[in-house]
C-alpha positions in Angstrom: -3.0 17.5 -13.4 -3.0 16.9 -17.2 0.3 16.2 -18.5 1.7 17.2 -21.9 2.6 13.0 -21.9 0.4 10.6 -20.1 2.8 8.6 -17.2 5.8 10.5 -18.6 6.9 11.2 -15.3 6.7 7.6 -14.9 8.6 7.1 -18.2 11.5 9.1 -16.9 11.9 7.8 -13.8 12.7 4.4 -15.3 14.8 5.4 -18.3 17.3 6.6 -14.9 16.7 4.2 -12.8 16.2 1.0 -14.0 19.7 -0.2 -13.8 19.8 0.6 -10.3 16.9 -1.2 -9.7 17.7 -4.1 -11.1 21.1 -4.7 -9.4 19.3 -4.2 -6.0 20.7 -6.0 -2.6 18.0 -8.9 -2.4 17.2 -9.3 1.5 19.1 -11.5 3.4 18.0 -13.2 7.3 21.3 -11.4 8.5 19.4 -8.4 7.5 16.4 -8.9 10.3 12.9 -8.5 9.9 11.7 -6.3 7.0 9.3 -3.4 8.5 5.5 -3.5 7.9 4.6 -0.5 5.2 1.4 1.8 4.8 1.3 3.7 1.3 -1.2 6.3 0.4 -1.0 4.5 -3.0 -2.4 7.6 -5.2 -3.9 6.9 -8.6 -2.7 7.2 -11.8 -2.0 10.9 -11.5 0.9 9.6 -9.3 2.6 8.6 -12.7 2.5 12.5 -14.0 4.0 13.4 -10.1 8.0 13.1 -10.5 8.4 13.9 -6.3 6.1 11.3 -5.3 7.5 8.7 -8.2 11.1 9.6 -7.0 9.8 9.0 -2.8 8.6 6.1 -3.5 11.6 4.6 -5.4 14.1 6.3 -2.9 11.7 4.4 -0.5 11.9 1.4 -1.9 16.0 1.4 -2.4 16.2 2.4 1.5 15.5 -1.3 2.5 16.7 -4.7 0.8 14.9 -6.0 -1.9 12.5 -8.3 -0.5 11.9 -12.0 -1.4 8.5 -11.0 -2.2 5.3 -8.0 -1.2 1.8 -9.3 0.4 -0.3 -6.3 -0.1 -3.9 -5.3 1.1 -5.5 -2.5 -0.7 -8.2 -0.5 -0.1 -9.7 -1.7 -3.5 -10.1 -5.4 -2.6 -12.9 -6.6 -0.2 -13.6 -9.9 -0.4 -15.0 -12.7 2.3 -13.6 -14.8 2.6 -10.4 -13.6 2.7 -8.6 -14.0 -1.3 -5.4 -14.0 -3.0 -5.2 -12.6 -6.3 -3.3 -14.3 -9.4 -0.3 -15.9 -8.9 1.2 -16.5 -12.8 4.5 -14.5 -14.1 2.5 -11.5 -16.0 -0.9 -12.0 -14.7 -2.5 -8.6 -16.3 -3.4 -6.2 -14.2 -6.8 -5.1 -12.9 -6.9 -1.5 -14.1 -10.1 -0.6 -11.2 -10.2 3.5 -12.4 -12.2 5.6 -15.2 -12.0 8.6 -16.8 -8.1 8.9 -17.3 -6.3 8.8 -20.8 -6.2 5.2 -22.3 -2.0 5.1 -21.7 -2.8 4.3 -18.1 -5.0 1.2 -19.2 -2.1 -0.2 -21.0 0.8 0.3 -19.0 2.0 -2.8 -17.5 3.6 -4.1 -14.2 4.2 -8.3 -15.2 5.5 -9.4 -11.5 7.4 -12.8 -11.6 5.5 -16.1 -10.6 3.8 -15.9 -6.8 3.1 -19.4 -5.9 5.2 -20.4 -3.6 4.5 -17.1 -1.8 0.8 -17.4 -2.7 0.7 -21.1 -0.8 3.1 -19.7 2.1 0.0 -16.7 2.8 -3.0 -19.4 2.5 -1.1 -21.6 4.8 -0.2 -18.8 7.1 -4.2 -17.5 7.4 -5.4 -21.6 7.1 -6.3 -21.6 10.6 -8.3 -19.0 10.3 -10.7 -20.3 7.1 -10.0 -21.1 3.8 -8.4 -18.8 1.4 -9.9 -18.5 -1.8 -7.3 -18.4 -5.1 -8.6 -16.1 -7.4 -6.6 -17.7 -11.1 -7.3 -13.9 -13.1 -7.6 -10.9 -10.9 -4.2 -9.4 -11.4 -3.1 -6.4 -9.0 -5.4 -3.4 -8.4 -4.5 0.0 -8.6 -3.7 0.2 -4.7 -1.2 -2.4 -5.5 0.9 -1.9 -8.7 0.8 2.3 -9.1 3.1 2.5 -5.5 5.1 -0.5 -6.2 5.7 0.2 -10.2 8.0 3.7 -8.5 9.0 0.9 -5.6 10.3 -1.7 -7.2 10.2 -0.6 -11.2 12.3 -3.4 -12.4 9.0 -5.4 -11.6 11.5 -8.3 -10.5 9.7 -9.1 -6.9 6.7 -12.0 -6.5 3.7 -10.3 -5.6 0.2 -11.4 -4.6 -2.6 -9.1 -3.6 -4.7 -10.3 -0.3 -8.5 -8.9 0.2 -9.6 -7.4 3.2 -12.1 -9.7 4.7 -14.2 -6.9 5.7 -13.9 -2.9 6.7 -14.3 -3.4 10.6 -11.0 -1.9 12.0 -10.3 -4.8 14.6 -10.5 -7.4 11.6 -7.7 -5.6 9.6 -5.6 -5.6 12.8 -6.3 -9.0 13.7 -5.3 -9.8 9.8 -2.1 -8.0 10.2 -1.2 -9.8 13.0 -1.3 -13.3 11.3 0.9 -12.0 9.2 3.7 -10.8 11.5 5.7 -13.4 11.3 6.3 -13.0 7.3 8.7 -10.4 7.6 11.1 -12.5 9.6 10.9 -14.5 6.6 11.8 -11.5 3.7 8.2 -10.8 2.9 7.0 -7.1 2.7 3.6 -6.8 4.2 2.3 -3.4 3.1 -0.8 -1.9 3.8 -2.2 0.4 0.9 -4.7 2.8 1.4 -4.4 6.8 1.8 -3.9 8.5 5.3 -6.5 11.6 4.2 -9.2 10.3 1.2 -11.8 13.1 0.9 -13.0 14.3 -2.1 -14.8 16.6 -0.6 -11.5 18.3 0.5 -10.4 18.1 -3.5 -13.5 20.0 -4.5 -13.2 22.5 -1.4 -10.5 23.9 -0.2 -12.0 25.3 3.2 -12.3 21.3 4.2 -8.9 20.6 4.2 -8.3 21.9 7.8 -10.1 18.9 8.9 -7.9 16.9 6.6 -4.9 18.0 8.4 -6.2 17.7 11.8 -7.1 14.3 11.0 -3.7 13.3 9.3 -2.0 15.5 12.9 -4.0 12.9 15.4 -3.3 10.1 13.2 0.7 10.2 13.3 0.5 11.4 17.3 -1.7 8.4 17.9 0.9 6.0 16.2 3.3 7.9 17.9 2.1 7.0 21.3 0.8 3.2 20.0 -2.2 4.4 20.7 -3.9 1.1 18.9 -7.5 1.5 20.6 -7.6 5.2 19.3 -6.7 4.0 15.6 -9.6 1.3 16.3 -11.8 3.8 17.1 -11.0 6.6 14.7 -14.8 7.6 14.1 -15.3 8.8 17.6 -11.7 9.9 18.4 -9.8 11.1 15.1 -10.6 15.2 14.6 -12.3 15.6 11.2 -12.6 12.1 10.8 -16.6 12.4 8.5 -14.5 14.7 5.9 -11.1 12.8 6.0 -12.8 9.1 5.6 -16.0 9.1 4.6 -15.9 5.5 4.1 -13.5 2.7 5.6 -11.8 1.5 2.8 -8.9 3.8 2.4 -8.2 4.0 6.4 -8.2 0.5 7.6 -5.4 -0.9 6.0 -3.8 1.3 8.4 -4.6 -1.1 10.6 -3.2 -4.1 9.1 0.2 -2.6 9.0 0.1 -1.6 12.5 -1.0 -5.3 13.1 2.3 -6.6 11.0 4.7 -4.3 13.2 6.3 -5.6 16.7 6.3 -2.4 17.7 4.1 0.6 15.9 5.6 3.5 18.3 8.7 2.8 15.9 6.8 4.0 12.9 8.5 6.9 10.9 7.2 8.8 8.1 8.7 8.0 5.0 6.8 10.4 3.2 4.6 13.1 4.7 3.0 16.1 2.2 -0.8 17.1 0.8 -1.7 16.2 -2.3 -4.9 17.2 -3.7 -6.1 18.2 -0.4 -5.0 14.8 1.1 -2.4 13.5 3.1 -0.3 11.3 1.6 1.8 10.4 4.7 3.3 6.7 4.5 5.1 5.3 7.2 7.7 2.3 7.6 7.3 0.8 11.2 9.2 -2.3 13.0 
């Protein structure tokens, strides 16, 4: 993809919808639990992509606005487990090379996290302490899903590390924060359901892309939890569709924040580059 105007899909989308965006129902506790969300958060090519920039805000408008987003991406380990910057307009960490400079400078200046930063560390205290990073603003796996989400950039955010890549631990992290939801808080887990190169540079690998994508949503189907555990040995295609950790396991977190995963739906299910970018809403 190499568009005429860097992000101008991105541009468009909020010359027509930031109004809308703005004047967004906030979430009230009449309104029950928000769900638990997994994005396959793209890169900045997702700002040159009007179909996936208008998913993601028709996404977003489908729920109230939330009170504030915890997010976990796939870009963010960190033992032990870390909050990112909580000031109004803490600059983003722009964690990707190669692409025109415009997508180094666009911004994404959240409101003040605090309060939602101290409600996380309190919520995970038992667990060890939570380290406060003061100037690592949102990654990538962070701000390019929730700049089409939530464009009006008018929702506290803070960014949580993964604590490591181990399936169970992302679960177990999810888990802990269950309870946030009843509370207004988006949990989202942001990683990508298929991330193979491989497949981008080979079309003949993508078969095992989709089988692996097919198994996935059936498994989630079923709340088949141990299968998603054990997704080396039991997901088809599994060495092409994750060749490393990082972009899967926030799966797991998300089906850790749900009360029930076989209530999972796909919000938004398609290949791009070769990869699935299925993301699912679950209760």
């Amino acid at each position: 993809m190499n568009p005429a105007v860097p992000a101008g899909a991105y541009d468009a989308l909020l010359a027509r919808v930031l109004p809308e965006a703005r004047d967004h129902r906030v979430w009230e506790p009449a309104d029950g639990p928000l769900p638990a969300l997994f994005v396959s958060h793209g890169a900045p090519p997702t700002l040159d992509d009007a179909r996936w920039l208008d998913d993601l805000f028709a996404w977003g408008r489908s729920m109230p606005k939330p009170r504030a987003i915890v997010v976990v991406s796939a870009h963010w380990e960190n033992a032990p487990a870390a909050l990112s910057g909580t000031d109004a307009g803490t600059p983003l960490y722009y964690d990707f090379g190669g692409f025109h400079p415009r997508y180094y400078t666009l911004p994404y200046a959240t409101p003040d996290a605090t309060a939602l930063a101290h409600r996380v560390a309190g919520t995970l205290g038992s667990t060890g302490p939570v380290h406060q990073f003061t100037d690592r603003g949102l990654d990538h796996g962070a701000f390019i899903p929730l700049m089409a989400m939530y464009p009006a950039a008018d929702v506290p955010v803070v960014q949580l590390s993964m604590p490591s890549l181990d399936p169970e631990a992302l679960l177990a992290l999810g888990q802990r924060l269950r309870g946030l939801r009843d509370e207004g808080i988006l949990v989202i887990g942001s990683g990508f359901m298929t991330h193979s190169f491989a497949a981008m540079r080979n079309p003949a690998l993508a078969g095992h892309n989709a089988a692996f994508d097919e198994w996935a949503a059936d498994s989630i189907r079923r709340g088949d939890i141990d299968a998603l555990v054990d997704y080396r040995a039991k997901g088809p295609g599994a060495h092409v569709a994750h060749p490393t950790a990082d972009h899967y396991v926030p799966l797991l977190l998300t089906m850790g924040a749900a009360s029930d995963p076989t209530t999972a739906t796909s919000a938004i299910e398609r290949i791009v580059f070769g990869n699935s970018i299925r993301s699912l809403l679950v209760h």
